[in-house]
KEMI-485140 format. One record per residue (C-alpha): residue number from 0; residue in three letters; x, y, z. Coordinates in steps of 0.2 Angstrom, whole numbers. Layout:
REM KEMI-485140
 num residu     u     v     w
 NUM    ALA     X     Y     Z
...
//
This chain:
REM KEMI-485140
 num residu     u     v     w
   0    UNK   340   607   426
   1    UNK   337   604   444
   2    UNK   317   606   443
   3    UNK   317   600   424
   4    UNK   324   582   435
   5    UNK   309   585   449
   6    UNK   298   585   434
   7    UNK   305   572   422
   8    UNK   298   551   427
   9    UNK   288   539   424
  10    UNK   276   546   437
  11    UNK   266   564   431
  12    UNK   268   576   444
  13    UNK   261   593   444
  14    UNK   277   609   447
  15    UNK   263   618   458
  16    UNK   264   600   470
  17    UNK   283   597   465
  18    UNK   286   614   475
  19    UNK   274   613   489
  20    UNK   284   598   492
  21    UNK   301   601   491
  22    UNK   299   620   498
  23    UNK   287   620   511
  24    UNK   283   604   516
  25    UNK   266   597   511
  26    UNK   256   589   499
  27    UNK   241   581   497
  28    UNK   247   564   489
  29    UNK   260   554   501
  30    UNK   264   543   485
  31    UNK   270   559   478
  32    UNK   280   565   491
  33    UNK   289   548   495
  34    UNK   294   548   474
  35    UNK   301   566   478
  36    UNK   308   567   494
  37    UNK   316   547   494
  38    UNK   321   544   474
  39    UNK   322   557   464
  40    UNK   329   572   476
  41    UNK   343   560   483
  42    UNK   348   557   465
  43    UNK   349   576   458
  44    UNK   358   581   474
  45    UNK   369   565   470
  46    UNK   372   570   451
  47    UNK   376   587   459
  48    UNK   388   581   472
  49    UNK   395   568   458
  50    UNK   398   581   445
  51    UNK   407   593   456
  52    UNK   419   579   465
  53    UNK   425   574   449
  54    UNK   426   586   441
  55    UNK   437   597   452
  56    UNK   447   581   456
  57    UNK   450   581   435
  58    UNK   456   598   437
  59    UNK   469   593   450
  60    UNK   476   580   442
  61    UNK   477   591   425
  62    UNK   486   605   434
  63    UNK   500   595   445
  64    UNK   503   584   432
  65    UNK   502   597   419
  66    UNK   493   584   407
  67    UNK   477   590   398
  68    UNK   471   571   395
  69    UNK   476   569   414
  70    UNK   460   565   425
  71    UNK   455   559   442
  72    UNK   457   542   442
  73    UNK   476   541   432
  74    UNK   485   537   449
  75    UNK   474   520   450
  76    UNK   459   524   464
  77    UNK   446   520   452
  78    UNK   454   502   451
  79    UNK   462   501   469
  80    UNK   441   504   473
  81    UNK   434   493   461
  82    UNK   448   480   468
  83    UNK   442   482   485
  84    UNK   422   479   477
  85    UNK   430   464   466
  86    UNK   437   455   482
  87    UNK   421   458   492
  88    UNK   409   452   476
  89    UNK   420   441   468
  90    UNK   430   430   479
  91    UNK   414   417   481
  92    UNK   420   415   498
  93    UNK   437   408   499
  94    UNK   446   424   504
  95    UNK   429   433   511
  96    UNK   409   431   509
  97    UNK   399   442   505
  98    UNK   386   437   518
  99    UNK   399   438   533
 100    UNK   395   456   531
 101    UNK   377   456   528
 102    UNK   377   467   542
 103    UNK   384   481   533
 104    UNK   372   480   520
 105    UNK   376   492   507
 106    UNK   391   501   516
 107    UNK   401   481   516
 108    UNK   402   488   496
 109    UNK   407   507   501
 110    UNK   420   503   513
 111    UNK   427   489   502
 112    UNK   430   502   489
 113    UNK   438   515   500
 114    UNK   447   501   508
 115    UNK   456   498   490
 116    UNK   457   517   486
 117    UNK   466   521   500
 118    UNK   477   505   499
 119    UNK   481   513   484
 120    UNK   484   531   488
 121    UNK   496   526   503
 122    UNK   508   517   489
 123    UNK   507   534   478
 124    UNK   509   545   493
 125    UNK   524   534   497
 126    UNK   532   534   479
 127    UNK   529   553   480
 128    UNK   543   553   494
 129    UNK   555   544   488
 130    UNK   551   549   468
 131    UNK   556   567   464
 132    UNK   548   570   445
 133    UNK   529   572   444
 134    UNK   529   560   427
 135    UNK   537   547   434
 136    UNK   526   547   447
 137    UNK   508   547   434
 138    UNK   518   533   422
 139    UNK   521   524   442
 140    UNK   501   527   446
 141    UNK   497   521   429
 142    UNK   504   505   433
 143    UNK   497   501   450
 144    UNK   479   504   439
 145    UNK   484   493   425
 146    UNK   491   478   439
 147    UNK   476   481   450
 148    UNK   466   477   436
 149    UNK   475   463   430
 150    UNK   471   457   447
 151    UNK   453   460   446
 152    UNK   453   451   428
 153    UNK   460   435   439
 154    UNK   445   436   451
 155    UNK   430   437   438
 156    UNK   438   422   427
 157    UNK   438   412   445
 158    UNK   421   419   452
 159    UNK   403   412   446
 160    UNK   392   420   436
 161    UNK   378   427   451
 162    UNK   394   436   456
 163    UNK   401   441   442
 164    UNK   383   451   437
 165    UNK   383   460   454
 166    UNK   401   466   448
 167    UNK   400   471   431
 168    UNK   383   479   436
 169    UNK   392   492   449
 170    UNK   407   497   436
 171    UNK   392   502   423
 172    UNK   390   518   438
 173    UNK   371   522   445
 174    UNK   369   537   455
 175    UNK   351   531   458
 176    UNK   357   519   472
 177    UNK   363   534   484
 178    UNK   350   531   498
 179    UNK   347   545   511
 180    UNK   360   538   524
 181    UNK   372   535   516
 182    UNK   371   554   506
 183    UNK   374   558   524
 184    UNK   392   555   522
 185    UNK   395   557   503
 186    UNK   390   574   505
 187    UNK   403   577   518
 188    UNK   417   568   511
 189    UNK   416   578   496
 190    UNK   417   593   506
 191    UNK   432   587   514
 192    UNK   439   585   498
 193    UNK   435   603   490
 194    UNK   443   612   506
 195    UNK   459   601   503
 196    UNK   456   606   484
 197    UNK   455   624   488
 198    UNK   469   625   501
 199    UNK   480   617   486
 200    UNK   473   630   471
 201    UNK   488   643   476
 202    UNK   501   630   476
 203    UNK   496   623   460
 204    UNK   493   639   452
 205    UNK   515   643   455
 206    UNK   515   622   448
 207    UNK   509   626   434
 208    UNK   524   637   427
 209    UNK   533   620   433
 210    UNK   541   613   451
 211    UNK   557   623   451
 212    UNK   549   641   449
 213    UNK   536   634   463
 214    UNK   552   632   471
 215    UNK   557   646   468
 216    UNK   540   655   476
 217    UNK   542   644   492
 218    UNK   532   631   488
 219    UNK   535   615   498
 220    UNK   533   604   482
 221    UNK   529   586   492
 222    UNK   519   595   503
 223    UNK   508   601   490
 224    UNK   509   583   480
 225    UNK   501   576   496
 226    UNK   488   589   497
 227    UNK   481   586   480
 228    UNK   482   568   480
 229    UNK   473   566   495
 230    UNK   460   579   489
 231    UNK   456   572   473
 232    UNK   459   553   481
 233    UNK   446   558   492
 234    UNK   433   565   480
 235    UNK   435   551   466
 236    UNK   437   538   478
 237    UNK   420   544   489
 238    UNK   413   543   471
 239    UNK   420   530   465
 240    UNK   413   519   482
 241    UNK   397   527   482
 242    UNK   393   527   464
 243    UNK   404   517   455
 244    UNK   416   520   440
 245    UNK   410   535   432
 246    UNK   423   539   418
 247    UNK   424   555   407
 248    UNK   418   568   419
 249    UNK   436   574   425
 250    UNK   445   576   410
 251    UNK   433   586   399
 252    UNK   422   597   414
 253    UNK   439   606   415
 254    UNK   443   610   397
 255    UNK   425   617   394
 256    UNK   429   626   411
 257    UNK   448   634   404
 258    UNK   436   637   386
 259    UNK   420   647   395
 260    UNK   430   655   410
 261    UNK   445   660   397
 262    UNK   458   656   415
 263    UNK   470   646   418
 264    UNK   470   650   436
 265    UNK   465   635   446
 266    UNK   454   642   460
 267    UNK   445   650   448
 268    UNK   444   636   440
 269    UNK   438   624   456
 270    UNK   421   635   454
 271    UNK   418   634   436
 272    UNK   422   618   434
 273    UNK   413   614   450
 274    UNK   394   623   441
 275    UNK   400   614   425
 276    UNK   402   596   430
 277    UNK   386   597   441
 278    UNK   374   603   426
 279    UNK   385   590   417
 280    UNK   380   577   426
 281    UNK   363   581   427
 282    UNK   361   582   408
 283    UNK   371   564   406
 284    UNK   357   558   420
 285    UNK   343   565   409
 286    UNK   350   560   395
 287    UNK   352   541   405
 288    UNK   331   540   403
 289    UNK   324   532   387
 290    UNK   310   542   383
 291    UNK   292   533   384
 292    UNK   300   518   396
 293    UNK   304   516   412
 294    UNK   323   508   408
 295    UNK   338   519   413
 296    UNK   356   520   405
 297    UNK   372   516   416
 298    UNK   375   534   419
 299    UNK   395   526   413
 300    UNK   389   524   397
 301    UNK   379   540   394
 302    UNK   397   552   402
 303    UNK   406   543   388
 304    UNK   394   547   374
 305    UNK   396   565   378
 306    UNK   415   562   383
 307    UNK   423   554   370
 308    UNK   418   567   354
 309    UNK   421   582   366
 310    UNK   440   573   369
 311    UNK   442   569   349
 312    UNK   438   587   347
 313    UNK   451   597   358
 314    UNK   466   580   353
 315    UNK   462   586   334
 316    UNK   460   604   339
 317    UNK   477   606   350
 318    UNK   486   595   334
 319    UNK   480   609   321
 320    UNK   486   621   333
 321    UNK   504   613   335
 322    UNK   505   611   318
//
């Protein structure tokens, strides 16, 4: 998949110079190397980066909330981001302009959206303390998502229509707007966020068979809530800043992980569904390309194609099995 992307544009270009390029270096056409090297290699590793964070961050939320429709944006850091892009985008100028941080340029947008996310996760890490039952805790993330939104409604009916297209465009997800800079930090960030995610597998694995056997096997419960929200905050939020909104990818890259992989333990589980939701995004990203035309999908639309029937199919599936 990763060459099959190299390949595939509207530019022809040969595998023989497709390789010199990206393995050793040279080529004898700059036009070709500035197509490889500065769009479409930064996308693929972005797809590649993408595909993993979410869908080990999917994983997580599914295992501590013990929830197979659970995924990594159910405690609201999707909407806490997209409220901090709204505000930046949509506010027109009478809470903050845009063009105040012109300076910024692309990152104004980046670190508006983690500015929202981690707004956000401070109130769930703070409900964590005080809030003893996991359920309670999803039901309480569910609603910070649905009032954030509520409050990002309010700003688009208020904001004009220049606006307005700049926001609704990033919640359609691109991973083609990555540059090389600011990979630099996406790459690390998601790093970050798998080491949390791998330090948290044991705990989850003793979760699994619910809080008071974890108890039971020493497990600091709160300790281990923190550890996975601020994992998974970390990789969907990065994403979600980066990237946009890209739903789908963290509730079913884990289920076809559990189906392939025939394991319910979760560091097992980080890696396959780690390989999975990278080649799934890479597909989804293939797929985002109308054959014979330049024009390109949101990547959101084409994860919720594929998404959505493979959902339908394990709801319908685990209903015949209960019954």
């Amino acid at each position: 998949m990763f060459f099959i992307e190299l390949f595939i544009g509207s530019v022809s270009i040969s595998f023989k110079e497709i390789f010199n390029i990206v393995f050793l270096g040279i080529s004898e056409n700059e036009a070709n190397t500035t197509i490889i090297a500065d769009f479409r290699l930064p996308k693929i590793i972005t797809a590649i980066v993408v595909g993993i964070a979410l869908a080990v961050s999917g994983l997580q939320m599914q295992a501590i909330f013990r929830n197979p429709l659970a995924g990594p944006y159910v405690l609201g850091i999707s909407s806490g981001a997209g409220l901090g892009v709204a505000i930046l985008l949509l506010s027109s100028g009478w809470l903050f302009n845009e063009t105040n941080f012109s300076f910024l340029g692309n990152w104004a947008m980046v670190l508006a959206a983690w500015l929202g996310s981690g707004i956000v996760l401070f109130l769930v890490l703070l409900v964590s303390i005080r809030v003893k039952d996991v359920l309670t805790v999803l039901i309480l993330g569910i609603m910070f998502g649905a009032a954030i939104s509520s409050l990002v409604n309010i700003l688009q009916f208020f904001s004009d229509q220049q606006s307005l297209k700049s926001y609704v465009v990033w919640t359609m997800g691109s991973l083609g707007g990555v540059t090389k800079s600011q990979l630099a930090v996406l790459l690390p960030s998601v790093i970050i966020g798998l080491f949390l995610s791998i330090l948290s597998a044991k705990m989850l694995n003793a979760l699994l068979l619910g809080e008071n056997y974890a108890k039971s096997m020493g497990v600091n419960v709160l300790k281990a809530r923190i550890l996975v929200f601020a994992g998974a905050s970390i990789l969907a939020g990065t994403v979600t800043a980066f990237c946009g909104p890209i739903g789908f990818v963290g509730i079913v890259v884990p289920h076809i992980a559990r189906i392939i992989f025939r394991t319910s333990n979760v560091f097992t589980l980080i890696w396959g569904s780690s390989l999975i939701g990278a080649l799934f995004m890479l597909m989804s990203d293939l797929l985002s390309r109308i054959p014979g035309s330049d024009t390109v999908l949101p990547i959101n639309s084409v994860t919720a194609i594929i998404g959505v029937p493979v959902i339908i199919y394990l709801v319908i599936k685990k209903f015949k099995f209960e019954s």
